[in-house]
N, C-alpha and C positions, 0 to 999 in steps of 0.2 A: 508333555504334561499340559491339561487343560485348563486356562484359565476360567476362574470361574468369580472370576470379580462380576458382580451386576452393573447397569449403566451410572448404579447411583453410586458405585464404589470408586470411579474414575476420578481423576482428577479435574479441579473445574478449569476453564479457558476463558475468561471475562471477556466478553464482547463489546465495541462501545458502536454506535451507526453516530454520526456525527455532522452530517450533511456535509457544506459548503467550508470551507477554512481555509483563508489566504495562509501561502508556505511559508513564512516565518514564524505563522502562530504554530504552524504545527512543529516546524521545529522545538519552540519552546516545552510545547506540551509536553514531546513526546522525551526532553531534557527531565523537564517535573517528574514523570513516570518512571524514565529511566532509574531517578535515585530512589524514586520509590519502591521500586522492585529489586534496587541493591540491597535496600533495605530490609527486604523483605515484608514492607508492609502491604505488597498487595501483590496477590498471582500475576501469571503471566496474562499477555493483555493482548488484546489485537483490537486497532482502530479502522474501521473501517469508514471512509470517507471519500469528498470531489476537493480538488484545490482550484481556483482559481487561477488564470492563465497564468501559465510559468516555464522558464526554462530553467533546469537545474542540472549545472555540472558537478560532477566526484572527481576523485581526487585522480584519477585518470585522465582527465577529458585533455586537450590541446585545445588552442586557440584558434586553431581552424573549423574546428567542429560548429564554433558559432561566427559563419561567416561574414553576418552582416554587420553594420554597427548598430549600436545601442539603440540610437534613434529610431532604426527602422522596426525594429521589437517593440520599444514605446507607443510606434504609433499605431498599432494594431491590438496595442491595449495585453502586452504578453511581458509580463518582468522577468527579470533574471537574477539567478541568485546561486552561490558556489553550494555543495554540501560535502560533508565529512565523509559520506556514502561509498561505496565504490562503485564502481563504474566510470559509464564515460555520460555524455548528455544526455537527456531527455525531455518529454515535453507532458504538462500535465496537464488538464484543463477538464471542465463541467462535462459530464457524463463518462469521463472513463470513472474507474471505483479504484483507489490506491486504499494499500493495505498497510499498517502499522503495526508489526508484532512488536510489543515490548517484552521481551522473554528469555531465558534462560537458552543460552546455546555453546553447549560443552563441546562441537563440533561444527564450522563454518559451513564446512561442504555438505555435512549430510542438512541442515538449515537451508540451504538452496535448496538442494533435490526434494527437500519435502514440500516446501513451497511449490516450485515446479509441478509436484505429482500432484497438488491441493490444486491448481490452478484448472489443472490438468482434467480433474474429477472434475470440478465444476462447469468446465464448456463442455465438458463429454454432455454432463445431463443434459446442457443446452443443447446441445445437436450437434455439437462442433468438435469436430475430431483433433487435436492438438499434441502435439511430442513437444519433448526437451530435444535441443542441440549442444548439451553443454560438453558433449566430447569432442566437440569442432574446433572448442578454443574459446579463451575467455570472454568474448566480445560476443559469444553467440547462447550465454545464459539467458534464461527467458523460456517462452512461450512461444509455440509457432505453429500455424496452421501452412502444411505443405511447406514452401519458400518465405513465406509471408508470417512476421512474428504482430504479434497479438497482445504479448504482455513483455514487461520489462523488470527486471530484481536488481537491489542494488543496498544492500545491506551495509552497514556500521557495527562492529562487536566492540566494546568497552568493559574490561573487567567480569566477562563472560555474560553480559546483558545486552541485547540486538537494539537497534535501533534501526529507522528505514524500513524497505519489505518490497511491496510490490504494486504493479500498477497494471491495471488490465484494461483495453479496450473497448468501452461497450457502446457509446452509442457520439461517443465524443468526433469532436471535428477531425478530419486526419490532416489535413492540411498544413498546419502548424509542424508537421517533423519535417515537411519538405524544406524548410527554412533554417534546419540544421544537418549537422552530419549525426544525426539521431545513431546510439548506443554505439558512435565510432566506426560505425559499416555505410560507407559512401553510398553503395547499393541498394540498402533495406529498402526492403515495402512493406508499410505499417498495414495493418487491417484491424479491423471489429467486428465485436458481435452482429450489428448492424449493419456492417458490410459483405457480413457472410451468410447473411439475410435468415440469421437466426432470432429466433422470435421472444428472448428474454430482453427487458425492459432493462434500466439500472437498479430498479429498487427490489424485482423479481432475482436479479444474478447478485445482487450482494449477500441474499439469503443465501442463496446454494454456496457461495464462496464463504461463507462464516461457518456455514455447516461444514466442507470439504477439509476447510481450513484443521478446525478440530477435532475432525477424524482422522484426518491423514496427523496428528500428533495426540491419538489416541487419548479427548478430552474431551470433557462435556459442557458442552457451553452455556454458560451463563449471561444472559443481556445483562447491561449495565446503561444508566442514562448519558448525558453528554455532561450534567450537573456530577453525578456519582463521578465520575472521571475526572473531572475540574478541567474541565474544555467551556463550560459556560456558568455564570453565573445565575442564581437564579432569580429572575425578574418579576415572581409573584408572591403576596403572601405564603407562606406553607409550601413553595416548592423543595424545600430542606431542611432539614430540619434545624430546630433554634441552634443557631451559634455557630453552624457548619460553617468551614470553609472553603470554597471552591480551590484548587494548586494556578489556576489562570481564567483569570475574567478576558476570553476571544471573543469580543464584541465582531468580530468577523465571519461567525460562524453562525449558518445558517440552517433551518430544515431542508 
């Protein structure tokens, strides 16, 4: 039978771009969001953003995954910080694009694999040919070009609302995963966009990945500002209207 819904008949998928946000704001935020979407006061949501240097373990990781001590992380100007997430370590920093679905997910696994095929669609358009490994074993969800993974997922379900998502490589330093046992595989070789000398920017692949994103969960996307979200507060006359209130003033986030 042929669906004959039109594009405007879809459901919508609120977008927010968000720039720069050190990892604890986003935590918060995406805390705020969370009950707001238990609540159903607002659709499912996806954040798309850069964090600021970080290492962040799930509830997987070992202690050997960050082998160095603290200090040596501080002085390179890289924090660390535990999350609720699964997975194992990772590393984030300015130019890769981390993804934030805040959203409805009646199913863990098929959640990843759509992620995956979203991801997937998006470096395709870039040029960049990429598969799932996720029948290798847990430690090998992600993104991968050839041997070499690309992108990382590491999702949190609560009362069947997502929290976490994804992080994709694009033009970011790779350096920083050699200073951990990155997603728990002693082995890995990180890459990017930029390393596979594919010619989208960060601000050119978060378009395709916002697009891919809500086709591959058959929705129609909706931008949202970083104010409408309450990721910032706003700093001008008239940027809200009277009496709004932002859910979190991230004085850390940046265009």
């Amino acid at each position: 039978m042929h669906d004959r819904r039109s594009a405007n008949d879809r459901r919508e998928l609120q977008v927010a771009h968000l720039g720069v946000l050190e990892y604890p704001a986003g935590v918060e935020l995406q805390s705020a969001l969370h009950a707001r979407r238990l609540a159903g006061e607002i659709p499912d949501t996806l954040l798309l953003l850069e964090h600021a240097p970080v290492y962040t373990y799930g509830r997987r990781a070992g202690a050997e995954e960050l082998p160095f001590p603290d200090a040596f992380y501080e002085a390179r100007g890289i924090a660390v910080h535990p999350s609720d997430r699964g997975g194992r370590v990772t590393y984030h920093g300015p130019g890769q694009l981390v993804g934030y679905p805040i959203m409805a997910v009646p199913d863990v696994h098929a959640h990843l694999r759509t992620m995956e095929a979203a991801i997937i669609s998006a470096l395709g358009e870039a040029g960049v040919a990429a598969r799932s490994r996720h029948d290798e074993g847990v430690d090998y969800t992600g993104v991968w070009v050839a041997e070499r993974k690309i992108a990382s997922i590491g999702v949190h379900v609560s009362r069947g609302i997502s929290t976490h998502g994804f992080a994709v490589n694009v033009e970011n330093d790779l350096e920083p995963f050699s200073w951990v046992i990155a997603c728990g595989l002693p082995d890995v070789t990180m890459t990017s966009l930029a390393r596979e000398r594919a010619g989208d920017g960060l601000a050119c692949f978060r378009k395709r990945m916002a697009h891919a994103f809500c086709a591959a969960h058959g929705a129609r996307q909706r931008l949202v500002s970083a104010y409408r979200i309450g990721a910032l507060a706003a700093t001008e006359p008239g940027a809200a209207p009277a009496g709004a209130e932002p859910l979190l003033t991230a004085t850390s986030v940046s265009a």
